[in-house]
N, C-alpha and C positions, 0 to 999 in steps of 0.2 A: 522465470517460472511461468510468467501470466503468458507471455506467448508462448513455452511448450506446448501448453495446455489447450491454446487454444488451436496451435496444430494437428496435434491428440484429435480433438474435435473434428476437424475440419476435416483427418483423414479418415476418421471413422464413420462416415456420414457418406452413404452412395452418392451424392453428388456435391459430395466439398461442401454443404451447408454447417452453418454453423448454429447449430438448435440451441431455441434459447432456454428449453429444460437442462441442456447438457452444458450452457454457460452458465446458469445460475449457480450448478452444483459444483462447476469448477471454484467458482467466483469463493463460493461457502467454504468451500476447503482450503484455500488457499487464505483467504480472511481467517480460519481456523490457524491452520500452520504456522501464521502471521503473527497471531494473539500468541500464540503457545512461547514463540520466541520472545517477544517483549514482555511477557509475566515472567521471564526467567525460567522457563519449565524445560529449555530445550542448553541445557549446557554444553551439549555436543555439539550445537551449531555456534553458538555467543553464549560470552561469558555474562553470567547476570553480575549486574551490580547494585549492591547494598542501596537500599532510600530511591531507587528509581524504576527499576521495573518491576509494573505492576500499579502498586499506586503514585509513585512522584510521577510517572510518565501518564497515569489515569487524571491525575490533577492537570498536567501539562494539558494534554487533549480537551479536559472539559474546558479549561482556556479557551482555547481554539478553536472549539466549534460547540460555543457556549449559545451562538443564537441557533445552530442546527437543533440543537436538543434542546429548544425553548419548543419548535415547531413538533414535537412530537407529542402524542396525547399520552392520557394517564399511563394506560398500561402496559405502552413503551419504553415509556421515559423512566417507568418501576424499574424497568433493569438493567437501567444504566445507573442507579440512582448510587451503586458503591464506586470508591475512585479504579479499584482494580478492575471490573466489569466495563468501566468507560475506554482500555483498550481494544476490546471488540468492536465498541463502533469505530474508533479511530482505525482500524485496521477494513473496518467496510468501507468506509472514505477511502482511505486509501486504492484501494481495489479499484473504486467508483472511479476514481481519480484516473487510474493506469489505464483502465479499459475507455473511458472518452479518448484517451491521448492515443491509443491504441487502434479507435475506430475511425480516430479523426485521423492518423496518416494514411491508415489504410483506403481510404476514401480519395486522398490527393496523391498517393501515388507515388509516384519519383520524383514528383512537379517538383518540390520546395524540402528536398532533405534537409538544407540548413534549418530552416526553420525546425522542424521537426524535429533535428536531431538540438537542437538548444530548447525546444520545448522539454524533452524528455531529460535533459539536462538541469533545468527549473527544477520539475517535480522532486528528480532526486535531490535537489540542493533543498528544496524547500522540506522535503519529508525525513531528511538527513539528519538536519537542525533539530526536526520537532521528536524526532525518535530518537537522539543523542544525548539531547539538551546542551547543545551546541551551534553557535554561528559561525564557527570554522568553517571558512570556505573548501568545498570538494577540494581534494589535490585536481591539477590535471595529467593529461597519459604523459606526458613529456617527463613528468616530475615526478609521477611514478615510476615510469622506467629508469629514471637517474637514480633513485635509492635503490634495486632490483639489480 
């Protein structure tokens, strides 16, 4: 979705720029869309499940990024301050997260696709975990295709 989007951009833009008014609003809707699915609101996309999305997945997060929203002043941190509302920053992390990784390959090129492609690899293993509430290792493509 994050790189549709930001093709979207890129071609709608006379000269393939990428504007960062029309990244940031990508950025909002998709950290939207994001939030929508992990409160459980989007059962047509995943199935909610009972005790986690929402607040057990808002308690998980505030875990996680308990010193990020130490660094935030009062009348930020006001509206993070319910466990169900601390999905929306988890899901701007997130975002944060995909578009570094995103601008950092794009910067190096074809140099180092392995790299690259086990960086984006991490993310998802890491954000997998934290959004499941699970350390089950990703399957890989090979072991996919054998159940398929």
């Amino acid at each position: 979705m994050y790189v549709d989007s930001i093709d979207r951009i890129a071609s709608e833009s006379p000269e393939g720029e990428l504007e960062p008014e029309k990244m940031a609003a990508a950025d909002v809707t998709l950290a939207d869309f994001l939030d929508s699915i992990f409160r459980g609101m989007r059962p047509e996309v995943a199935v909610p499940v009972p005790g986690w999305n929402g607040e057990g997945l808002g308690r998980r997060l505030r875990v996680e990024f308990a010193m990020k929203l130490l660094t935030l002043d009062a009348r930020d941190a006001e509206l993070f301050e319910d466990d169900e509302n601390i999905v929306y920053f988890g899901m701007i992390e997130f975002v944060s997260e995909v578009q570094g990784v995103f601008f950092d390959c794009l910067e190096q090129g074809s140099q180092s696709l392995e790299s690259q492609g086990r960086r984006v690899h991490e993310i998802c293993a890491r954000w997998s975990a934290l959004l499941s509430n699970s350390s089950e290792p990703l399957p890989d493509a090979a072991a996919s295709a054998a159940v398929f």
